[in-house]
Biopython code that builds the backbone (N, CA, C, O; Angstrom):
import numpy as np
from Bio.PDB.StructureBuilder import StructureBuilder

atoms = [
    (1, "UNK", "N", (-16.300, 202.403, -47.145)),
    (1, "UNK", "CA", (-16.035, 200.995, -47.360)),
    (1, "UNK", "C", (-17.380, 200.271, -47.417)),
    (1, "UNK", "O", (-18.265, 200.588, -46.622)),
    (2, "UNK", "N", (-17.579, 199.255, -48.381)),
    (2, "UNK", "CA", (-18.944, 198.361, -48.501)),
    (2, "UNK", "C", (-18.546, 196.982, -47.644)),
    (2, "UNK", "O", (-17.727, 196.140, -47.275)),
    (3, "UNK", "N", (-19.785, 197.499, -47.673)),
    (3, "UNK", "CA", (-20.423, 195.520, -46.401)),
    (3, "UNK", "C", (-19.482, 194.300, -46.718)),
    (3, "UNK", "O", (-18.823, 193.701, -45.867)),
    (4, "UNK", "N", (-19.516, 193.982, -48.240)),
    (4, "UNK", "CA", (-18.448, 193.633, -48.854)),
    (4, "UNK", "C", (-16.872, 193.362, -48.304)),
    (4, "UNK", "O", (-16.272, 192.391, -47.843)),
    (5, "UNK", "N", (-16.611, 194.472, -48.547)),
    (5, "UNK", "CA", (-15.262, 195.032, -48.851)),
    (5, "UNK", "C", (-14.754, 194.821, -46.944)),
    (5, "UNK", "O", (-13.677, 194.303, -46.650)),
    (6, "UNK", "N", (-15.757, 195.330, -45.862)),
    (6, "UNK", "CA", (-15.512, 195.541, -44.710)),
    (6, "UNK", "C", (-15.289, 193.525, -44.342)),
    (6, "UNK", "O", (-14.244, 193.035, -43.915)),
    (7, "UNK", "N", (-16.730, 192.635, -44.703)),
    (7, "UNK", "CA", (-16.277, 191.601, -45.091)),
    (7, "UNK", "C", (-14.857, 190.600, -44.817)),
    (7, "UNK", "O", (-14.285, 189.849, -44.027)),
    (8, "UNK", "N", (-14.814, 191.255, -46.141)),
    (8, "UNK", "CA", (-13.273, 190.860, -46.550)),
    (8, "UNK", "C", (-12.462, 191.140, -45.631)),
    (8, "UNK", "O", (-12.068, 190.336, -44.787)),
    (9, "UNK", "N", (-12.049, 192.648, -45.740)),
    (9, "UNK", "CA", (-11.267, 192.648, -44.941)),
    (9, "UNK", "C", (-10.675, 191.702, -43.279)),
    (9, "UNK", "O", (-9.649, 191.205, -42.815)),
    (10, "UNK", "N", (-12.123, 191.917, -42.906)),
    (10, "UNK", "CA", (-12.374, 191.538, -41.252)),
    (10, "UNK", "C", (-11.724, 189.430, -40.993)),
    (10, "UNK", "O", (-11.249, 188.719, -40.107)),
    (11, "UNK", "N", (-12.163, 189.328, -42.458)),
    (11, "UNK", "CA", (-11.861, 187.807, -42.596)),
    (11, "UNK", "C", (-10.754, 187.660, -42.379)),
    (11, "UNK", "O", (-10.242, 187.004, -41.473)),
    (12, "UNK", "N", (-10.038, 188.539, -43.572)),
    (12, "UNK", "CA", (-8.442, 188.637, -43.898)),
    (12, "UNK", "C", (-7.369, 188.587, -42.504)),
    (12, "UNK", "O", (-6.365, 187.915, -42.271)),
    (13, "UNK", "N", (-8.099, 189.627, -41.730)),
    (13, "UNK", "CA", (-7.392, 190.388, -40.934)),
    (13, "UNK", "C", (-7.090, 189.068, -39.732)),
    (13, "UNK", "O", (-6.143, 189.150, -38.951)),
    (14, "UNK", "N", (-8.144, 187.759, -39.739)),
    (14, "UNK", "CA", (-8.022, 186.749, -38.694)),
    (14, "UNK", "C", (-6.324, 185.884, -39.395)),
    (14, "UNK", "O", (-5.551, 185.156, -38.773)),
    (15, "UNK", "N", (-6.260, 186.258, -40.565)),
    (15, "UNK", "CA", (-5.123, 185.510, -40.739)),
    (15, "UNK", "C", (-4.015, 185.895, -41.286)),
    (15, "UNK", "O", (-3.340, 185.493, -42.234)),
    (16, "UNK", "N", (-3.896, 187.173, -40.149)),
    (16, "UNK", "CA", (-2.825, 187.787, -39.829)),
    (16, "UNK", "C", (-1.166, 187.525, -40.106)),
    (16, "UNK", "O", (-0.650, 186.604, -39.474)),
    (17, "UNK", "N", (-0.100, 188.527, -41.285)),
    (17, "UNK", "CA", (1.070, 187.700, -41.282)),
    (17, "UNK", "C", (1.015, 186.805, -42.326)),
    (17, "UNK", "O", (1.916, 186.038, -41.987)),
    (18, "UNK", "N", (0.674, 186.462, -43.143)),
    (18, "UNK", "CA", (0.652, 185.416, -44.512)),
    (18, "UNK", "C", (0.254, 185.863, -45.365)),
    (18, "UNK", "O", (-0.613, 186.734, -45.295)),
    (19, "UNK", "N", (0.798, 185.377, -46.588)),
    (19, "UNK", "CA", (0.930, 185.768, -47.556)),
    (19, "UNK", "C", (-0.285, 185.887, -48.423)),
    (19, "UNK", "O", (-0.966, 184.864, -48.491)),
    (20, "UNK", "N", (-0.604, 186.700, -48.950)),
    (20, "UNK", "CA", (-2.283, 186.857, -49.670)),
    (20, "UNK", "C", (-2.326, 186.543, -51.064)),
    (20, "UNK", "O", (-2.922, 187.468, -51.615)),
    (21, "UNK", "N", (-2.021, 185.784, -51.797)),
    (21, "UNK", "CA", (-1.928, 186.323, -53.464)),
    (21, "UNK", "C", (-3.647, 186.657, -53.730)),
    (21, "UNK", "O", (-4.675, 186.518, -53.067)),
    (22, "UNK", "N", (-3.295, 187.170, -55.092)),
    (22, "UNK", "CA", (-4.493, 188.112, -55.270)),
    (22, "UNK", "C", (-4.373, 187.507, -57.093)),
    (22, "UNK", "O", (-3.303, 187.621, -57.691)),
    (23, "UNK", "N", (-5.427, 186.987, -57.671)),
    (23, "UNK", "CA", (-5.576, 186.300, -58.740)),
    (23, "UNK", "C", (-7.086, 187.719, -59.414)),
    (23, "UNK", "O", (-8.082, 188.167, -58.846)),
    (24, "UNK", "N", (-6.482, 187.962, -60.829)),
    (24, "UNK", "CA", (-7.985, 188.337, -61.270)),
    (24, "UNK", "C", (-9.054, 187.973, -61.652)),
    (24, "UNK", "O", (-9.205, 186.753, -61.722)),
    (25, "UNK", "N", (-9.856, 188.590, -61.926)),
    (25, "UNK", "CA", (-11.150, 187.817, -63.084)),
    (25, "UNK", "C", (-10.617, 187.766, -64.548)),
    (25, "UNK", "O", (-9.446, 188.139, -64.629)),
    (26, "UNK", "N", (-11.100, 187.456, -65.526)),
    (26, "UNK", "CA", (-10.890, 186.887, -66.843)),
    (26, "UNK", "C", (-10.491, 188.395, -67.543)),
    (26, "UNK", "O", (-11.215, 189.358, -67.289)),
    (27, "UNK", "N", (-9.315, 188.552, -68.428)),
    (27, "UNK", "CA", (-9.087, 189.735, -69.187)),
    (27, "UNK", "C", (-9.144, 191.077, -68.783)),
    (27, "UNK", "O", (-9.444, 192.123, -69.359)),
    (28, "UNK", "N", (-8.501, 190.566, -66.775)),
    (28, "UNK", "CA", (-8.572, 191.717, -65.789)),
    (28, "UNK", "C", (-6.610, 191.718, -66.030)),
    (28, "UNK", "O", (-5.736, 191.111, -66.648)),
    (29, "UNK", "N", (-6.798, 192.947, -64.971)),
    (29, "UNK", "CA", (-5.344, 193.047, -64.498)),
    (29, "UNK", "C", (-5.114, 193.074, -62.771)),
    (29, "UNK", "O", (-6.122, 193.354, -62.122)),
    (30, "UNK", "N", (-4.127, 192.861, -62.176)),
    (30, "UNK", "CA", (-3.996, 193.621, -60.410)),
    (30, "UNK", "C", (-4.265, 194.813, -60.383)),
    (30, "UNK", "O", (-4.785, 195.341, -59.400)),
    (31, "UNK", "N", (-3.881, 195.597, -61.725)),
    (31, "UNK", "CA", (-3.289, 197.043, -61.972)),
    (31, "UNK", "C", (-4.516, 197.658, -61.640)),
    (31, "UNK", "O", (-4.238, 198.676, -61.005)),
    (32, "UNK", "N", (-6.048, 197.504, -61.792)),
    (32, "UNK", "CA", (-6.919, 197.705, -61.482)),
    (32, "UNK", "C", (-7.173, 198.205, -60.147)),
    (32, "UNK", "O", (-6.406, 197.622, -59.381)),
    (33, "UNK", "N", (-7.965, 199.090, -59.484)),
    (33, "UNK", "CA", (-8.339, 199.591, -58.472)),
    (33, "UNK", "C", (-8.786, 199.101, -57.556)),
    (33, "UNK", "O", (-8.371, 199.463, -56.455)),
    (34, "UNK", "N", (-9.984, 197.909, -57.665)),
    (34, "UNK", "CA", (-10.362, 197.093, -56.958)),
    (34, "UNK", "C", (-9.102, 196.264, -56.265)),
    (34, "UNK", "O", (-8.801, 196.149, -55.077)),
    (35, "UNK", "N", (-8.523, 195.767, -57.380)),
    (35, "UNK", "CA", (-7.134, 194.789, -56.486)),
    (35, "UNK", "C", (-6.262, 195.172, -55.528)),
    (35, "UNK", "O", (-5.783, 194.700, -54.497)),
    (36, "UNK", "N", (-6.190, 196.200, -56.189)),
    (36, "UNK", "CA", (-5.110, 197.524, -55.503)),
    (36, "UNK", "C", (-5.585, 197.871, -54.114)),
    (36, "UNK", "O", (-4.821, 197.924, -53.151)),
    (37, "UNK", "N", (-6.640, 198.062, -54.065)),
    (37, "UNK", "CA", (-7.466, 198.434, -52.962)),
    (37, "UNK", "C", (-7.002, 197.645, -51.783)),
    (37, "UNK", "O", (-6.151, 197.840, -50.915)),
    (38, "UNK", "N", (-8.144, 196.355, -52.137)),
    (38, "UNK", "CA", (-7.466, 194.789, -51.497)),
    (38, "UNK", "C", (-6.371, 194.655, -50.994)),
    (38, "UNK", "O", (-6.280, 194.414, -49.790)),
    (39, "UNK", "N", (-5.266, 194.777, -51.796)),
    (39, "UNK", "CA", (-4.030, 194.356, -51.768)),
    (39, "UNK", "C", (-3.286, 195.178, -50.655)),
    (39, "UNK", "O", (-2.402, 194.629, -49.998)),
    (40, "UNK", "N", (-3.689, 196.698, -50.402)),
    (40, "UNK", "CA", (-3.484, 198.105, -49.437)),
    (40, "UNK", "C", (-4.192, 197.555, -48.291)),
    (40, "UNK", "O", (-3.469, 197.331, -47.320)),
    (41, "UNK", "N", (-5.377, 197.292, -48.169)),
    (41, "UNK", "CA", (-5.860, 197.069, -47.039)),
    (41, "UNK", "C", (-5.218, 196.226, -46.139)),
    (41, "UNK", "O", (-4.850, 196.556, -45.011)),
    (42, "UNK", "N", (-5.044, 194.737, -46.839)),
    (42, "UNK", "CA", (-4.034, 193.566, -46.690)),
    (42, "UNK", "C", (-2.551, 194.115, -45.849)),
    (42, "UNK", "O", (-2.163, 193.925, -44.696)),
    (43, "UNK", "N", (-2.001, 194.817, -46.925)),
    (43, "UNK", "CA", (-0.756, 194.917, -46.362)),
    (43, "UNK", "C", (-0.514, 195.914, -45.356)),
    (43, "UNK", "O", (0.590, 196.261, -44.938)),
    (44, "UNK", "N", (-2.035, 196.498, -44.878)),
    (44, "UNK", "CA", (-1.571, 197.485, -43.389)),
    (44, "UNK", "C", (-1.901, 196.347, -42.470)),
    (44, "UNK", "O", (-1.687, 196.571, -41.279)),
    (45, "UNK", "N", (-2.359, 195.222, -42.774)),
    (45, "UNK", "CA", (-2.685, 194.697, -41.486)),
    (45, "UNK", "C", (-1.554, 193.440, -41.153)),
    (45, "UNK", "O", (-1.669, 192.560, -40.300)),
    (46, "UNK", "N", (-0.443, 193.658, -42.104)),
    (46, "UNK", "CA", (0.682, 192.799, -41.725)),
    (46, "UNK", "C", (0.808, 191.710, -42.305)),
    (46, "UNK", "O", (1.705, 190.937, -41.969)),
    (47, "UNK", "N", (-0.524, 191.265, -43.821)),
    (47, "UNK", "CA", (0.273, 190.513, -44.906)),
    (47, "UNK", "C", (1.215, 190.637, -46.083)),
    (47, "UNK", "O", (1.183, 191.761, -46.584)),
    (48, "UNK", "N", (1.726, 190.113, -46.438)),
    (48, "UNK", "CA", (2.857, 190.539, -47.713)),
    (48, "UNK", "C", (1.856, 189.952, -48.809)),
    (48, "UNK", "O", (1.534, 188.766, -48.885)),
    (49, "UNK", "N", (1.331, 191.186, -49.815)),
    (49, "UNK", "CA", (0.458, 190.826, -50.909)),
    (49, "UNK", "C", (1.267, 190.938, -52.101)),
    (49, "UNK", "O", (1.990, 191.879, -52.427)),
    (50, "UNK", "N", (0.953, 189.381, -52.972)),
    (50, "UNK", "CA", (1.564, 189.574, -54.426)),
    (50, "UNK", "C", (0.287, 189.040, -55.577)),
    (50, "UNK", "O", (-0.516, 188.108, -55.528)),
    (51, "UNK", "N", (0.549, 190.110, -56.588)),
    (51, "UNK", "CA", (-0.192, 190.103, -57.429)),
    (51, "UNK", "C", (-0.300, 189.166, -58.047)),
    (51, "UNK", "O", (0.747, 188.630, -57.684)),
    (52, "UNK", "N", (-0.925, 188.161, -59.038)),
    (52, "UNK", "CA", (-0.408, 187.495, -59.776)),
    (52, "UNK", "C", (-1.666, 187.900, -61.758)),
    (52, "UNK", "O", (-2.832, 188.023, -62.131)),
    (53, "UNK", "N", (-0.548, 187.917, -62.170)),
    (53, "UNK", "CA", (-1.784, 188.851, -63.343)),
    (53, "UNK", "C", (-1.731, 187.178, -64.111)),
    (53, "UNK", "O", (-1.011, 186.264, -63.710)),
    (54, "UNK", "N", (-2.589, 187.111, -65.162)),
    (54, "UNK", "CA", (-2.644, 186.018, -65.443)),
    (54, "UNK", "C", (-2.430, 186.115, -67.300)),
    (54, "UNK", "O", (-2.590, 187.216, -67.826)),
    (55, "UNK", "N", (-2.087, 184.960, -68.125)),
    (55, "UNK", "CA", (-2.003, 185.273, -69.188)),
    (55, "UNK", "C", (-2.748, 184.621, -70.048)),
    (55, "UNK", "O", (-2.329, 183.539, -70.460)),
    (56, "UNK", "N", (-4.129, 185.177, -70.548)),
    (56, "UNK", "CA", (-5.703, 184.963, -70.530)),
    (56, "UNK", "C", (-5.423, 184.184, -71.716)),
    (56, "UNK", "O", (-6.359, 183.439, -72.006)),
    (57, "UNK", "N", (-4.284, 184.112, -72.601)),
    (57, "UNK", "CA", (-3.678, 183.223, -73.997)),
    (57, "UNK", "C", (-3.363, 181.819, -73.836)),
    (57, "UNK", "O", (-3.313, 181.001, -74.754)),
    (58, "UNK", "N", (-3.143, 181.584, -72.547)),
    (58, "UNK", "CA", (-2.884, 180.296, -71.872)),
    (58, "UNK", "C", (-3.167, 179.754, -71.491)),
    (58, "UNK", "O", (-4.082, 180.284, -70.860)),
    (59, "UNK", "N", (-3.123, 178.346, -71.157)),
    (59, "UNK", "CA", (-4.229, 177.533, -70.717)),
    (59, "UNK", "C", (-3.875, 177.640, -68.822)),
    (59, "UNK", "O", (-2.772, 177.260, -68.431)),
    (60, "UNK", "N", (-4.593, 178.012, -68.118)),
    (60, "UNK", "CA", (-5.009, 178.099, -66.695)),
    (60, "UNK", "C", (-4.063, 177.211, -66.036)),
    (60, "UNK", "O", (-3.204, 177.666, -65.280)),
    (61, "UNK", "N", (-4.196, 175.743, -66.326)),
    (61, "UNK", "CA", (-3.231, 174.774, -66.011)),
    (61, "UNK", "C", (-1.730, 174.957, -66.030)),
    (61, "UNK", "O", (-1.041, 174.522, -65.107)),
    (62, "UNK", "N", (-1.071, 175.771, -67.352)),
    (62, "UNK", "CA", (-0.047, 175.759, -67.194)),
    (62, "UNK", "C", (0.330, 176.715, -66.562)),
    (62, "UNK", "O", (1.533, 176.791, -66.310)),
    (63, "UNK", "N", (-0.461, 177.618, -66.161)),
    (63, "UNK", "CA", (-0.375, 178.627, -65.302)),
    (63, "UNK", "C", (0.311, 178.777, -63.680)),
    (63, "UNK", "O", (0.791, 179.760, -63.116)),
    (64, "UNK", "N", (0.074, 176.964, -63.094)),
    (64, "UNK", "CA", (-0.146, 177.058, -61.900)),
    (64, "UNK", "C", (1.256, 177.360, -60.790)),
    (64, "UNK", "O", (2.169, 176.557, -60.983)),
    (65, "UNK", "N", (1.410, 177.955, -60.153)),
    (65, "UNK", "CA", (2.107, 178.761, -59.597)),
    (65, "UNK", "C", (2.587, 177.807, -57.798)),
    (65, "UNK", "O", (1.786, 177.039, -57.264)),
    (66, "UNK", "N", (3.703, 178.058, -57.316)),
    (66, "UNK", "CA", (4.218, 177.633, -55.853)),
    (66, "UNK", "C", (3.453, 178.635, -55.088)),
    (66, "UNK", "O", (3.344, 179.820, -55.403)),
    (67, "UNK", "N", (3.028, 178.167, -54.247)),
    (67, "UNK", "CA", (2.817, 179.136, -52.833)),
    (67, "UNK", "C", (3.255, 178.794, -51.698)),
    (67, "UNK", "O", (3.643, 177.629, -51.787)),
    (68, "UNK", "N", (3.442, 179.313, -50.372)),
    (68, "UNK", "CA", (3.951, 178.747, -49.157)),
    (68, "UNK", "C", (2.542, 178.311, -48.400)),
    (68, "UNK", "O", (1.513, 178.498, -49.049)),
    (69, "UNK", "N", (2.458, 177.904, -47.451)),
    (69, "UNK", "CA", (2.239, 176.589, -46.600)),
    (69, "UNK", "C", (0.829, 177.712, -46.018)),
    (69, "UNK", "O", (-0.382, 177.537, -46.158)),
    (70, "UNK", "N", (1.672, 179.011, -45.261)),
    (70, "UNK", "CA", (0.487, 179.774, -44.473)),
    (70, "UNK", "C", (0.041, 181.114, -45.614)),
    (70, "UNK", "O", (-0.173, 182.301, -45.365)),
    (71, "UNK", "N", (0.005, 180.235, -47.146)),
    (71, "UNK", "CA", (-0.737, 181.221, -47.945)),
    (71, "UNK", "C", (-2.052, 181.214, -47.998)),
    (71, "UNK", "O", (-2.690, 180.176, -48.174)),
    (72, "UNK", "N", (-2.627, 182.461, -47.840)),
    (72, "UNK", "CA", (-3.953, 182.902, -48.483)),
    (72, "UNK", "C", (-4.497, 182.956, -50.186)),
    (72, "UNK", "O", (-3.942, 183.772, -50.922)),
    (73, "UNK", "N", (-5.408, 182.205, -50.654)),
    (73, "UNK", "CA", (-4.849, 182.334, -52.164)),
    (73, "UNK", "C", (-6.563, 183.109, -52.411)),
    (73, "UNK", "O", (-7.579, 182.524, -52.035)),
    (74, "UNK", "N", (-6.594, 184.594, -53.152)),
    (74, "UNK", "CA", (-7.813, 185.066, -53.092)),
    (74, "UNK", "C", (-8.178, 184.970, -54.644)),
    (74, "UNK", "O", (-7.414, 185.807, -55.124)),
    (75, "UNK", "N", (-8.900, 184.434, -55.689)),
    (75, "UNK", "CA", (-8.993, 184.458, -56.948)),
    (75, "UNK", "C", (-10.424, 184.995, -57.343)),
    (75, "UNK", "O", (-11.294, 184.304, -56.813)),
    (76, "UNK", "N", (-10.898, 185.961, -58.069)),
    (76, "UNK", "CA", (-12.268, 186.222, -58.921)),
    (76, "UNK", "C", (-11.975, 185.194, -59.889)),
    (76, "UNK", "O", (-11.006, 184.589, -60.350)),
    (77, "UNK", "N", (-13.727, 185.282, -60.042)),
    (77, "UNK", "CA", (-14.185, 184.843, -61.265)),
    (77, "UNK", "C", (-13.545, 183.740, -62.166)),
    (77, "UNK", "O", (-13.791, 182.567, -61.888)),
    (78, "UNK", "N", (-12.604, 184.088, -63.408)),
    (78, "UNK", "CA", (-12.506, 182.874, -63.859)),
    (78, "UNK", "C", (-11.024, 183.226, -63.416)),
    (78, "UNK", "O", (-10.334, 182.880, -64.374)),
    (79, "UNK", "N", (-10.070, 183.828, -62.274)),
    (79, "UNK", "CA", (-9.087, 183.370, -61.944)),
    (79, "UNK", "C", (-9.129, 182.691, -60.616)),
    (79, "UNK", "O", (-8.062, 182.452, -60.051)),
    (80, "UNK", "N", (-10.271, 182.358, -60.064)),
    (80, "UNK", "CA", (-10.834, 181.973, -59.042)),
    (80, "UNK", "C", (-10.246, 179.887, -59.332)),
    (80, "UNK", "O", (-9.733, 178.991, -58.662)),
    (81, "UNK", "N", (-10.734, 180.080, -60.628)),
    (81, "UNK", "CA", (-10.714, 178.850, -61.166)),
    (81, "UNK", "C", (-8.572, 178.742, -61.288)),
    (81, "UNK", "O", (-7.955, 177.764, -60.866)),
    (82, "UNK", "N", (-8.289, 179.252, -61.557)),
    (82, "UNK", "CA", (-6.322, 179.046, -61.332)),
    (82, "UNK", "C", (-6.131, 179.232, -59.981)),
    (82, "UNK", "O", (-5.138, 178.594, -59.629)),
    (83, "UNK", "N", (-6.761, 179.957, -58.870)),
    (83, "UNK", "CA", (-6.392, 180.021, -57.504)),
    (83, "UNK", "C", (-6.704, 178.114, -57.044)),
    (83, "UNK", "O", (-5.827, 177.555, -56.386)),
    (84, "UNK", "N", (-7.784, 177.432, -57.402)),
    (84, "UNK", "CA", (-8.731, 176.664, -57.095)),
    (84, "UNK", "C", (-7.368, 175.266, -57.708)),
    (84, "UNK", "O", (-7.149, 174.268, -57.021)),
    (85, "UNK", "N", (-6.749, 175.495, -58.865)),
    (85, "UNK", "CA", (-5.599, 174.689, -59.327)),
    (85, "UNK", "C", (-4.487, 174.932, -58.749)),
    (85, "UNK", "O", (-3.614, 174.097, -58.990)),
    (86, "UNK", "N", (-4.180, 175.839, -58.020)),
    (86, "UNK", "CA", (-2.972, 176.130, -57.323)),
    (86, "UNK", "C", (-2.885, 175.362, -56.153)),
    (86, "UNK", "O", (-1.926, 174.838, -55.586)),
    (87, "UNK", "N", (-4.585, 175.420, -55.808)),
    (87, "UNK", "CA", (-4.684, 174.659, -53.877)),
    (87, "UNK", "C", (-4.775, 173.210, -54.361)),
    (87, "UNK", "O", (-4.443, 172.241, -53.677)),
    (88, "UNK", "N", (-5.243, 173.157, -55.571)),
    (88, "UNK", "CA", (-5.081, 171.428, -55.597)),
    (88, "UNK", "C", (-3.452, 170.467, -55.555)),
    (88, "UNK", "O", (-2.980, 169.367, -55.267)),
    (89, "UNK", "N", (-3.075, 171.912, -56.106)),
    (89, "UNK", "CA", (-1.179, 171.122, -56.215)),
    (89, "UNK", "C", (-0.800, 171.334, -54.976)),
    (89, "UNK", "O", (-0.717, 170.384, -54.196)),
    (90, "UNK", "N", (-0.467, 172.792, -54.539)),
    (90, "UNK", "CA", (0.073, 173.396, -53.074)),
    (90, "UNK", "C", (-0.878, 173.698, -51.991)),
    (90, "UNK", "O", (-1.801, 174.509, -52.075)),
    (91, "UNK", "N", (-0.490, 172.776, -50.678)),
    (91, "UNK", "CA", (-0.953, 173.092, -49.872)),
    (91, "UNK", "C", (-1.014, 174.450, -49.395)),
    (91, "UNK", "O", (-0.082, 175.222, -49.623)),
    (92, "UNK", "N", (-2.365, 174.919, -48.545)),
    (92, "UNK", "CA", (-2.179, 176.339, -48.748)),
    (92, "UNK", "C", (-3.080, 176.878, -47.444)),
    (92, "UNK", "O", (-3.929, 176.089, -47.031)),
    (93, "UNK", "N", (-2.945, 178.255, -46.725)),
    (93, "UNK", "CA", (-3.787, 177.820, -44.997)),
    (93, "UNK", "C", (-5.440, 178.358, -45.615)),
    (93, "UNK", "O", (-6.433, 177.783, -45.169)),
    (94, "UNK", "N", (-5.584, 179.422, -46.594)),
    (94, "UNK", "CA", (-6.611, 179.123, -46.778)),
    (94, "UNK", "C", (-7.186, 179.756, -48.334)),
    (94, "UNK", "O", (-6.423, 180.583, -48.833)),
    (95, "UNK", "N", (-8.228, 179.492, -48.985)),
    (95, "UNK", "CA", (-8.639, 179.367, -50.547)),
    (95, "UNK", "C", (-10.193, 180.644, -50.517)),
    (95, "UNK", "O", (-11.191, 180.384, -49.845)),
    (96, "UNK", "N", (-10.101, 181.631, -51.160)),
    (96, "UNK", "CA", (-10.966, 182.371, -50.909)),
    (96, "UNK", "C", (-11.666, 182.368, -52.859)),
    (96, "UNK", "O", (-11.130, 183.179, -53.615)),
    (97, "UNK", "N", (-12.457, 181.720, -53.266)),
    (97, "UNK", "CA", (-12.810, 182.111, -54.490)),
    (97, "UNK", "C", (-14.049, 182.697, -54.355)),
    (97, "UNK", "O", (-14.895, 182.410, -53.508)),
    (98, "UNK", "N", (-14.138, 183.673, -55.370)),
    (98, "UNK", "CA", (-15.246, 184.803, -55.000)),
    (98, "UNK", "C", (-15.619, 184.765, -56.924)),
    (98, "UNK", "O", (-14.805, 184.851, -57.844)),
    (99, "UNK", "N", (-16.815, 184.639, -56.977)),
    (99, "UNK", "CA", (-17.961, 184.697, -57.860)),
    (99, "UNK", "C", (-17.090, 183.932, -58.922)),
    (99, "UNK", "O", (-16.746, 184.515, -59.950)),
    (100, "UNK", "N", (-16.627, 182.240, -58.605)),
    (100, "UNK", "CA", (-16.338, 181.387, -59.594)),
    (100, "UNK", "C", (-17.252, 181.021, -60.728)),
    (100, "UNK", "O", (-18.469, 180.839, -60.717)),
    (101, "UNK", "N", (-16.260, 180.946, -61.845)),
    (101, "UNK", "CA", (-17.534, 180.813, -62.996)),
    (101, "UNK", "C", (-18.002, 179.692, -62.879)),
    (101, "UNK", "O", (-17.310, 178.948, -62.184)),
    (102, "UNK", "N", (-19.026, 179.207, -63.335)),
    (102, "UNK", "CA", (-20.056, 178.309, -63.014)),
    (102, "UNK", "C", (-19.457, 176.793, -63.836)),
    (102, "UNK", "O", (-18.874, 176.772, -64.920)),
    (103, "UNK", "N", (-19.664, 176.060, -63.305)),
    (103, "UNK", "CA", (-19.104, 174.507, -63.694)),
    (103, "UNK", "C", (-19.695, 173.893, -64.919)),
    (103, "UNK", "O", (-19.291, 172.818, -65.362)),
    (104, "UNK", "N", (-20.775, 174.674, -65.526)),
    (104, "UNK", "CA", (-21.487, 174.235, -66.306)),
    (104, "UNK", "C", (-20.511, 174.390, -67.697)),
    (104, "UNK", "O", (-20.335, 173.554, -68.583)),
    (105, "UNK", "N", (-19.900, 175.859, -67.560)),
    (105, "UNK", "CA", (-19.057, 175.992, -68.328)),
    (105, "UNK", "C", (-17.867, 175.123, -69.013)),
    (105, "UNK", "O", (-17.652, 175.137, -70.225)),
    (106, "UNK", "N", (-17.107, 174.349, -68.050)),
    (106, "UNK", "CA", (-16.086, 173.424, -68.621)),
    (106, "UNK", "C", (-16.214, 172.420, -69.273)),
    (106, "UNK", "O", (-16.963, 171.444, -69.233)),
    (107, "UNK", "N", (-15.259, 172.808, -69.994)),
    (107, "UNK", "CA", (-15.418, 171.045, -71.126)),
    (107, "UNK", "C", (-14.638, 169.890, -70.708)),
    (107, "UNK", "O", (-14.782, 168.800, -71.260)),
    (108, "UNK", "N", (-13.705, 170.110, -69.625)),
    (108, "UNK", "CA", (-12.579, 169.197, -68.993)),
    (108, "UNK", "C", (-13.542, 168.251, -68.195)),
    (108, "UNK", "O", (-13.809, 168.922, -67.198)),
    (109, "UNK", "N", (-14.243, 166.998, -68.083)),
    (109, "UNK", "CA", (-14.947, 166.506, -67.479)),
    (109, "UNK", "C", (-14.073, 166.181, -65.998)),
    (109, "UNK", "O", (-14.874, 165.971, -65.087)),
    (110, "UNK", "N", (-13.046, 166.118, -65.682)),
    (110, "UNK", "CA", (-12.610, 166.177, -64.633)),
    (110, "UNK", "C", (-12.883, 167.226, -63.661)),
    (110, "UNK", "O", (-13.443, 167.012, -62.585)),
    (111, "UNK", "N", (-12.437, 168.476, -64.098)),
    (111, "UNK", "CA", (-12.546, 169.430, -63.767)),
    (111, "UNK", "C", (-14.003, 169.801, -62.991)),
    (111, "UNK", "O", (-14.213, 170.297, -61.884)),
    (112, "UNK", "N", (-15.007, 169.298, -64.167)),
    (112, "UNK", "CA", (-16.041, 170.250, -64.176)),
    (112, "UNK", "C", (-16.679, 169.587, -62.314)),
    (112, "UNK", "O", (-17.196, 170.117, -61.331)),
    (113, "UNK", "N", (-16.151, 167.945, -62.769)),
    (113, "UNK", "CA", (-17.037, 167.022, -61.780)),
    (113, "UNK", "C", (-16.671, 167.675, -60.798)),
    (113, "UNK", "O", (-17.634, 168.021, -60.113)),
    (114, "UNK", "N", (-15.328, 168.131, -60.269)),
    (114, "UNK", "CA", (-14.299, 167.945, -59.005)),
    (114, "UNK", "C", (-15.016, 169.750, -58.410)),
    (114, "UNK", "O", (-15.280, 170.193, -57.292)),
    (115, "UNK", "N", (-15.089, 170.219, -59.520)),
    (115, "UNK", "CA", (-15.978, 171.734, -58.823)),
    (115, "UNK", "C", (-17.312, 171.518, -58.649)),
    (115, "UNK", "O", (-17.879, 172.372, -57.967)),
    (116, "UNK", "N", (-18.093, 170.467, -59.142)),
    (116, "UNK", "CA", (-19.557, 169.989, -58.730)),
    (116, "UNK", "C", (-19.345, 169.410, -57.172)),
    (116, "UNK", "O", (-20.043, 169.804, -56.238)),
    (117, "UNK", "N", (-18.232, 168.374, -57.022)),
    (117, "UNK", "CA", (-18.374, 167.645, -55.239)),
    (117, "UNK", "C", (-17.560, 168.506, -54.916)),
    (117, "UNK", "O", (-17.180, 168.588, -53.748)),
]
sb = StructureBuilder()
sb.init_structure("model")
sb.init_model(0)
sb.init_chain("A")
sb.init_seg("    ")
for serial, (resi, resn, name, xyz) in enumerate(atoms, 1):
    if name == "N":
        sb.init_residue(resn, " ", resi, " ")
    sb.init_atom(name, np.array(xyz, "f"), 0.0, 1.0, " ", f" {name:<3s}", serial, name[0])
structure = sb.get_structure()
């Protein structure tokens, strides 16, 4: 296991019992090994993990999904950015985005500001 990965886990493991969704990076899948991984580790320590694959044809926004109250929402890269729209609608216990794409990128001037503050 990497420094990383041990990391993660150790974080995870404080919030024990809730629900984890697991968001990919851009023109990824869950189906992937890395997620899979995650998602195994997660669920020996007593969260219920659901995948959520994303549909890279669509706009992110319409994407955005219900979660419950003591969810964990974990998103890469540019699904980091749909985990990040999910916590803005649904309250959520906590928001893990890991290597979000950079703000420079968006053309939505709302958007871009609200990931700058």
């Amino acid at each position: 296991m990497s420094t990383q990965q041990f990391i993660t886990f150790e974080y995870l493991r404080l919030f024990m019992n809730n629900i984890l969704y697991i968001i990919p990076g851009f023109d990824d899948s869950t189906h992937r090994e890395p997620y899979q991984k995650l998602g195994k580790m997660a669920a020996e320590k007593g969260h219920r993990v659901v995948y959520k694959d994303v549909d890279w044809k669509k706009p992110l926004s319409e994407q955005v999904f219900y979660v419950e109250k003591n969810a964990v929402i974990f998103g890469f890269s540019l699904g980091a950015i749909l985990a990040w729209l999910v916590a803005q609608k649904y309250e959520c216990r906590l928001l893990i985005l890991a290597s979000m794409t950079p703000h420079a990128s968006f053309v939505d001037a709302e958007i871009k500001q609200a990931l700058i503050d």
